[in-house]
LUMVEXDO-684870 format. One record per residue (C-alpha): x, z, y; residue in three letters. Coordinates in Angstrom, 3 decimals, always signed. Example, Ala and Ser with C-alpha at 12.3 -4.5 7.8 and 13.67 -1.06 7.14 Angstrom:
LUMVEXDO-684870
+12.300/+7.800/-4.500/ALA
+13.670/+7.140/-1.060/SER
//
This chain:
LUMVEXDO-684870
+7.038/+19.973/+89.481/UNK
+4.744/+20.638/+92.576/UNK
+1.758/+22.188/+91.178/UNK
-0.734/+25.031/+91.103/UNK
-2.918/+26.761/+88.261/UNK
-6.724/+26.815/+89.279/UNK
-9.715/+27.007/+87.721/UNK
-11.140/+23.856/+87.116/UNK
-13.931/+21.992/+88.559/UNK
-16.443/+19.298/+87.220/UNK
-14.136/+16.198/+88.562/UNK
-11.524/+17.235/+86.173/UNK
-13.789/+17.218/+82.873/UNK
-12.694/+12.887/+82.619/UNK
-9.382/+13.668/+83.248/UNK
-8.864/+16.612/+80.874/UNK
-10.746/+14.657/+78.205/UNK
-8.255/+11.477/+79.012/UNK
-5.508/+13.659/+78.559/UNK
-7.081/+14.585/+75.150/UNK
-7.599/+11.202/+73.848/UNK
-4.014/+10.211/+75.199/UNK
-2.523/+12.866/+73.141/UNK
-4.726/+12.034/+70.140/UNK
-3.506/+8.800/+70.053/UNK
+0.154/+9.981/+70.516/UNK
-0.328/+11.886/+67.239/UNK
-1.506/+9.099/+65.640/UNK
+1.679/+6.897/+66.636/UNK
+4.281/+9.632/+65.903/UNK
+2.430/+10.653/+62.378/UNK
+1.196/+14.086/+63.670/UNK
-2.233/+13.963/+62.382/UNK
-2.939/+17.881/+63.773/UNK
-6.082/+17.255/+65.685/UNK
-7.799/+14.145/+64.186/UNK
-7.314/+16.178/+60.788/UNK
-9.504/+18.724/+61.864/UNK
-11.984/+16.534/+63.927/UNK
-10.934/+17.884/+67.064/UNK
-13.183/+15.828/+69.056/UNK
-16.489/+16.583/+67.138/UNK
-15.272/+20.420/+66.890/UNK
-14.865/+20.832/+71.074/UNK
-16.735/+17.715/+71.904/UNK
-17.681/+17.196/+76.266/UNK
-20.316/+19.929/+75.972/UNK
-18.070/+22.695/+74.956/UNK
-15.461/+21.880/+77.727/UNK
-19.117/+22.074/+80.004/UNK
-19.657/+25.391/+79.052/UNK
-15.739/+27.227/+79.445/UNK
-16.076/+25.062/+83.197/UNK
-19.146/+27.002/+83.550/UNK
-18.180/+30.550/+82.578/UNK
-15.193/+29.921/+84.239/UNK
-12.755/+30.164/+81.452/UNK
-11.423/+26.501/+81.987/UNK
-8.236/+26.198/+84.217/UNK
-5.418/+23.189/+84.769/UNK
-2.350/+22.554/+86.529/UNK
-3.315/+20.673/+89.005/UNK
-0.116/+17.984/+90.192/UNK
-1.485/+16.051/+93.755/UNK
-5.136/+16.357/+92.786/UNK
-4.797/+15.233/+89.154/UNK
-5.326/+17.687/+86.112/UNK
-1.925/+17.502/+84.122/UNK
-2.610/+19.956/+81.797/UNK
-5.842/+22.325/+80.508/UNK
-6.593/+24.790/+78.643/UNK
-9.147/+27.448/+78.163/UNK
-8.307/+31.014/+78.717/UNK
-10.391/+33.986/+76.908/UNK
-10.024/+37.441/+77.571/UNK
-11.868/+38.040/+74.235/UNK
-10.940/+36.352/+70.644/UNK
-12.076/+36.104/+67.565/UNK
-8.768/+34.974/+66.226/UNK
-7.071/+38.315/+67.267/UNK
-9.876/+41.402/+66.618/UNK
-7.275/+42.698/+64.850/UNK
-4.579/+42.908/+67.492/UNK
-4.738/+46.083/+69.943/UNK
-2.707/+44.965/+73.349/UNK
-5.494/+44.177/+76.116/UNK
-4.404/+40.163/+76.348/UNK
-5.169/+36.793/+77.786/UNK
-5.523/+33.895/+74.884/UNK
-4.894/+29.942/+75.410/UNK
-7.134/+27.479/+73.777/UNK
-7.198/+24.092/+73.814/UNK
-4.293/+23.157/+75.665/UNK
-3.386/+19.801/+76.675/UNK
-0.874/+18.542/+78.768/UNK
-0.093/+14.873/+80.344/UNK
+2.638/+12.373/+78.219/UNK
+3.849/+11.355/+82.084/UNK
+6.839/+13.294/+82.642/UNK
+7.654/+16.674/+81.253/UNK
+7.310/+20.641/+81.527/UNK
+3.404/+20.167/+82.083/UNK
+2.992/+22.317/+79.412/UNK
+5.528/+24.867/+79.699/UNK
+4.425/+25.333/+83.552/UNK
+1.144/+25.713/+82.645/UNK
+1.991/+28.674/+80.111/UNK
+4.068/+30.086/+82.532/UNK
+1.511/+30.585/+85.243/UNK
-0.960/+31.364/+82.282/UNK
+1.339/+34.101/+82.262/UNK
+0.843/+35.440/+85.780/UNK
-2.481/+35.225/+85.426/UNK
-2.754/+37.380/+82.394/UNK
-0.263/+39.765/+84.370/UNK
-2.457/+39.720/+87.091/UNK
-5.537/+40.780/+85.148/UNK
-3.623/+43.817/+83.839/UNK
-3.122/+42.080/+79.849/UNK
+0.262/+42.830/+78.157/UNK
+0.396/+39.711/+76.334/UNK
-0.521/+35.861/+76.317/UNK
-1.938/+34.748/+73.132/UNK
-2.281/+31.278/+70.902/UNK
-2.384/+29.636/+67.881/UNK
-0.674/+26.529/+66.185/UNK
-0.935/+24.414/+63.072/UNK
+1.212/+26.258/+60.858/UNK
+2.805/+22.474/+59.457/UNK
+3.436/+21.314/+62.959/UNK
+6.888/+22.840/+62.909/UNK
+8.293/+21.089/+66.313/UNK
+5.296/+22.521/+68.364/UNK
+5.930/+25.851/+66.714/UNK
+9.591/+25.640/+67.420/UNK
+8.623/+24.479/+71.086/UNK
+6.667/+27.844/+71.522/UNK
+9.018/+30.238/+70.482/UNK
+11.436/+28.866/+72.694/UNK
+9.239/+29.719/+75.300/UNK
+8.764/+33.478/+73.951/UNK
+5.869/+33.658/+71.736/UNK
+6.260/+35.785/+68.627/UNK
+4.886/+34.960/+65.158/UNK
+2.100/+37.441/+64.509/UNK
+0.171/+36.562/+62.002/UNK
-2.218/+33.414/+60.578/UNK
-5.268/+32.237/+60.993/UNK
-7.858/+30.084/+59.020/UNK
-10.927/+28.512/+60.756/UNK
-12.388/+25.747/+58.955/UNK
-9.870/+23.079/+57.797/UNK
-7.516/+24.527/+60.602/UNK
-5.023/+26.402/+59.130/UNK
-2.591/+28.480/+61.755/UNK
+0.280/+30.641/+63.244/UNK
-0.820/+33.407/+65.814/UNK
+1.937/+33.575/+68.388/UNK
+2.255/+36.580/+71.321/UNK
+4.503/+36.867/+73.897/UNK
+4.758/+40.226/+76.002/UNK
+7.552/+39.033/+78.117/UNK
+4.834/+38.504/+81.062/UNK
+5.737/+38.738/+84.804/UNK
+5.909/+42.354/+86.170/UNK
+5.998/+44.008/+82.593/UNK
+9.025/+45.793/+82.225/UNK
+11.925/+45.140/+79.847/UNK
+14.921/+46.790/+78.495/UNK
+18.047/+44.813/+78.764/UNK
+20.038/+46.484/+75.779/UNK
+23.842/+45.884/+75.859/UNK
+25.247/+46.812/+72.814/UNK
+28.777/+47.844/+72.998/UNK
+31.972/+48.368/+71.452/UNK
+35.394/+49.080/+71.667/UNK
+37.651/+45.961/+73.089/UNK
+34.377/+43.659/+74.180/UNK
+35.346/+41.435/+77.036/UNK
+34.482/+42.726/+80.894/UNK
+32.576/+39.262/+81.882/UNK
+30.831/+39.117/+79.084/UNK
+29.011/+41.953/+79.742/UNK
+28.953/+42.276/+83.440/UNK
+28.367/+38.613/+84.571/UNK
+25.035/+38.375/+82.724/UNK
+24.238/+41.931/+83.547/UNK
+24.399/+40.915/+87.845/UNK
+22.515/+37.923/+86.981/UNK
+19.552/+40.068/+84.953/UNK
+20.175/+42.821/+87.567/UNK
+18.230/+41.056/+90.033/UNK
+14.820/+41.054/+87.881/UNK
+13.259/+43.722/+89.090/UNK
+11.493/+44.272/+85.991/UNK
+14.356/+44.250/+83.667/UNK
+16.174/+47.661/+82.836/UNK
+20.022/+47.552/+82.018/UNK
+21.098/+50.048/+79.284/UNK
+24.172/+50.535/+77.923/UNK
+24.947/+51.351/+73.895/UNK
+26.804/+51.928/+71.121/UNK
+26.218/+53.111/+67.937/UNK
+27.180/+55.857/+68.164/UNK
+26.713/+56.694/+71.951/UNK
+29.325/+58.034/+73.957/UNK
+32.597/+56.614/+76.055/UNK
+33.224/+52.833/+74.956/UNK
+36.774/+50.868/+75.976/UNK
+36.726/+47.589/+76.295/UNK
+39.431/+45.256/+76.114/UNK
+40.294/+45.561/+79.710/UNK
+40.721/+49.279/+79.731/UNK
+36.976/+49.782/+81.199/UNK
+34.794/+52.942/+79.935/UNK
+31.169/+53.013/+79.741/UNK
+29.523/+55.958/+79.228/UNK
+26.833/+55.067/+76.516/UNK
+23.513/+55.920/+74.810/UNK
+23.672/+56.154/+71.038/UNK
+21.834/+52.722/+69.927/UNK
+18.714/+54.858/+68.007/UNK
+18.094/+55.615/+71.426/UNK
+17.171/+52.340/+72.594/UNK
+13.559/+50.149/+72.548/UNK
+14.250/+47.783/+69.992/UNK
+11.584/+45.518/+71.477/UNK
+13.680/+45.104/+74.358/UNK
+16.581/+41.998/+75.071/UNK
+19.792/+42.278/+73.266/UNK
+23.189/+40.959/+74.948/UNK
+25.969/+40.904/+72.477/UNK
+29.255/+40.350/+74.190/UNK
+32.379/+39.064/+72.181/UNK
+36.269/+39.405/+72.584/UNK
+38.479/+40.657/+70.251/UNK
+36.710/+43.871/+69.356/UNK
+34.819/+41.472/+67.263/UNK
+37.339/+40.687/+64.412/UNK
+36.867/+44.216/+62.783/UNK
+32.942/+44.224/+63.111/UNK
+32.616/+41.191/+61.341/UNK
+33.454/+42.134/+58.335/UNK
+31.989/+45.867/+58.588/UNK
+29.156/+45.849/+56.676/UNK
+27.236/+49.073/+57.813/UNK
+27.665/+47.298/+61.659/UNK
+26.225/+43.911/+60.410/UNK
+23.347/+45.658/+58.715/UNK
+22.421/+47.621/+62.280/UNK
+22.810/+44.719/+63.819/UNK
+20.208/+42.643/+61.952/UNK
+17.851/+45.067/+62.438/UNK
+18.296/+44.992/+66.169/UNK
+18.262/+41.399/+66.690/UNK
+15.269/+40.621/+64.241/UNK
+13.369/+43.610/+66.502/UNK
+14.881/+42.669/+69.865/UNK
+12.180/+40.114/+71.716/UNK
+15.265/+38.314/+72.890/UNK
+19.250/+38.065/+71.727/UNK
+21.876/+36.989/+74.149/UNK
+25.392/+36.396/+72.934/UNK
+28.455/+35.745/+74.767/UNK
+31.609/+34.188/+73.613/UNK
+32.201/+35.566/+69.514/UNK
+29.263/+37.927/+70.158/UNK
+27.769/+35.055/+68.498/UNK
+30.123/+35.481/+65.412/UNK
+28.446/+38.768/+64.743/UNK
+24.676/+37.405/+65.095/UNK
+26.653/+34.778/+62.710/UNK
+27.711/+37.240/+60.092/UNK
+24.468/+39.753/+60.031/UNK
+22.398/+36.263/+59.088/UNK
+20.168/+36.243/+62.067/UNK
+21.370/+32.487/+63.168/UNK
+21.121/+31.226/+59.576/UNK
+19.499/+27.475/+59.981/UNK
+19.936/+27.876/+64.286/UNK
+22.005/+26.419/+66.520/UNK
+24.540/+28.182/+68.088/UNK
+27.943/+27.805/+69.819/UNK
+30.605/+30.111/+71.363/UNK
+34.010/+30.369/+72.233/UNK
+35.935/+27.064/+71.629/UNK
+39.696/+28.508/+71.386/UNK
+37.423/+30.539/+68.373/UNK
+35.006/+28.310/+67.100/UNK
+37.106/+27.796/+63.531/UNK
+36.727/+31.586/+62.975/UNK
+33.248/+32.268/+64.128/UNK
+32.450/+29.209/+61.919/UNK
+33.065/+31.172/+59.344/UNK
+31.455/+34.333/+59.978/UNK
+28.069/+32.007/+59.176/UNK
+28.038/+28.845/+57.068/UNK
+24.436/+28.411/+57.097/UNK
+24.214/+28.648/+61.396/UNK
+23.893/+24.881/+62.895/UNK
+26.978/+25.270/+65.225/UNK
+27.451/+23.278/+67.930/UNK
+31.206/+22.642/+69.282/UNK
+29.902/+20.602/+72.479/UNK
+27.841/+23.230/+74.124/UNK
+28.345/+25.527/+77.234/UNK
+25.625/+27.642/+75.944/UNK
+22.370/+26.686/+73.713/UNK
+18.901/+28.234/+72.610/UNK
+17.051/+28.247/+69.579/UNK
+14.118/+30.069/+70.057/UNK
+14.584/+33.565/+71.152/UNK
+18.376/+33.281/+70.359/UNK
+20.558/+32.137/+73.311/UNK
+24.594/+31.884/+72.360/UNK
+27.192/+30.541/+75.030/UNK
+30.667/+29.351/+75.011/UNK
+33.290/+31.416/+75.869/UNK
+33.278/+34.329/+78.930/UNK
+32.359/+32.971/+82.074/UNK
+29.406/+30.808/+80.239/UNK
+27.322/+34.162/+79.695/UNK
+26.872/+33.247/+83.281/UNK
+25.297/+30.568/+82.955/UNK
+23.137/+30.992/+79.560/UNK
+21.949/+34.077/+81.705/UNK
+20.979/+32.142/+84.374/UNK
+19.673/+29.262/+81.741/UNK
+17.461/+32.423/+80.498/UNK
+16.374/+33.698/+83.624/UNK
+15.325/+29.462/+84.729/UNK
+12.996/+29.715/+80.746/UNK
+11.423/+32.907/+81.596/UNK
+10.471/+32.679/+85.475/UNK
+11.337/+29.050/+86.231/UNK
+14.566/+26.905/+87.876/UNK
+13.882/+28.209/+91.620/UNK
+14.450/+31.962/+90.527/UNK
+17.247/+31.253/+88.689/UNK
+19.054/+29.006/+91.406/UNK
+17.743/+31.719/+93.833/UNK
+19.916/+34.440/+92.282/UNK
+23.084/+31.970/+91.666/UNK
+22.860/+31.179/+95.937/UNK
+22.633/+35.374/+96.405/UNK
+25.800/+36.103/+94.177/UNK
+27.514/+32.443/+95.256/UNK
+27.666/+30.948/+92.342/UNK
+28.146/+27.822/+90.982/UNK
+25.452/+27.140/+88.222/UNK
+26.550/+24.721/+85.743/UNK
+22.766/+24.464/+84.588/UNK
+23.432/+21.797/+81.934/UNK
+23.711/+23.265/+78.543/UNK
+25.470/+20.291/+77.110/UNK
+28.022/+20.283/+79.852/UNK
+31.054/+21.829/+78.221/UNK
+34.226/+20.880/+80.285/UNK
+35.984/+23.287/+78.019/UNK
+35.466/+21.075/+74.348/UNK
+37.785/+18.535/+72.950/UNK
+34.357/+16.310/+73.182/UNK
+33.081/+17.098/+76.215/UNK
+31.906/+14.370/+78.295/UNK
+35.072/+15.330/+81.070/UNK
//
């Protein structure tokens, strides 16, 4: 999409309110009845958009000189008194039914605004019953923090701190025989945010082997900021950590913390087997797919997949696709061009579909 985020002028209040009564009636037809519930049009009716226009707290994406999506951005709210990060909110937003990504572009550059403005985190709310649009923003990064009631609008508070030129831990947690490429072939690609910081750990800190022979000087994991990205590699070190219980138990507790979890190959067996992918999808290695099955009976596993994401859980197939789920990662959190970008500078060959998995018995090659 060709766009840009600006603030919007009085020729866009008929197109923004179009875009309104399109999605209204979309609602209607596929039985979400979110907005007319709660009167949406008599609750922000023309004069309210007026006003945010005229304090200058109404912006769109703009696509060739039409408004494709809208929203209203506050750098005070009610909603979140409570909450003490300086942040940026979204209201209101709409996006076009033409196409796709609208939406998602438009929160993205929300994003650099609030970054811009010196916030730590982008803020918003949704219908706590409208599960798809809730599943649809924490794919994108936004937390659950909290609830909200405001008239017959009952909701979910959702933050995301993950903004442009805030810095984040990428925590590698290893241990002894993990596969070389799991690790390091995500770690180039994440290498070249600037704002991301590799770490390496264990539990216990110290010199970890890997399967290759390799040794990595660690940092004991109590060291490490929890609220940081997790990348989980697999190989064969896996087999006994799956059914250690005091490792499982750590792990949880890292992954529910961590603000992201990237698995590679059976790294994904463990996530499995510590019950953070119960009711997810996930995939991983297909010449292990039977046994990391059964680390997690209760994980949606997918057995056609070069990698997949389910809200802030990304698991790929098997080595080389950490790869490309990191690159599928990087694409989410800073958009396509960055990610092919960084696969020109290390010459790489992106495979940037997630469903194209030459490696399964039912792939489509």
């Amino acid at each position: 999409m060709t766009s840009r985020f600006r603030a919007a002028r009085g020729g866009d209040l008929e197109q923004i309110e179009a875009l309104i009564d399109a999605r209204i009636r979309w609602m209607d037809e596929t039985g979400i009845r979110q907005w007319n519930v709660t009167n949406y049009r008599e609750v922000y009716p023309r004069g309210y958009y007026e006003r945010m226009l005229r304090e200058g707290k109404l912006f769109v994406l703009d696509d060739g000189g039409e408004a494709v999506a809208a929203a209203v951005l506050l750098e005070e709210d009610p909603r979140w008194r409570d909450a003490p990060l300086p942040a940026l909110s979204v209201h209101n937003l709409v996006s076009s039914l033409r196409g796709r990504g609208a939406g998602r572009e438009f929160l993205r550059l929300a994003g650099e605004r609030a970054a811009a403005l010196g916030k730590r985190a982008l803020r918003l709310d949704c219908a706590a019953d409208n599960a798809k649009l809730n599943r649809f923003y924490e794919n994108l990064g936004f937390r659950a923090a909290g609830t909200v009631e405001d008239g017959l609008y009952r909701g979910l508070r959702r933050e995301k701190t993950d903004l442009p030129g805030r810095s984040l831990d990428v925590n590698a947690f290893l241990f002894e025989g993990y596969e070389t490429l799991d690790v390091f072939g995500p770690a180039e690609i994440l290498a070249h945010i600037g704002d991301y910081r590799l770490r390496w750990f264990s539990r216990g800190g110290g010199e970890v082997i890997n399967a290759q022979g390799l040794r990595v000087l660690t940092e004991p994991l109590s060291a490490a900021d929890p609220r940081g990205a997790l990348l989980l590699p697999g190989g064969r070190g896996t087999r006994p950590l799956a059914g250690n219980g005091e490792f499982l138990a750590m792990l949880r507790e890292l992954a529910d913390a961590s603000t992201y979890c990237l698995s590679v190959c059976t790294g994904s067996a463990l996530l499995a087997g510590c019950g953070a992918l119960d009711g997810r999808e996930a995939t991983s290695n297909k010449r292990a797919l039977a046994w990391a099955t059964s680390c997690g009976e209760k994980v949606l596993w997918r057995d056609r997949a070069r990698w997949t994401k389910d809200g802030k859980f990304y698991t790929s197939s098997g080595v080389s696709a950490g790869m490309d789920m990191a690159l599928g990662f990087v694409a989410d959190r800073f958009g396509r061009e960055r990610a092919a970008e960084i696969a020109r500078q290390i010459e790489y060959r992106w495979n940037d579909d997630p469903d194209d998995d030459p490696f399964s018995e039912n792939s489509r090659r």
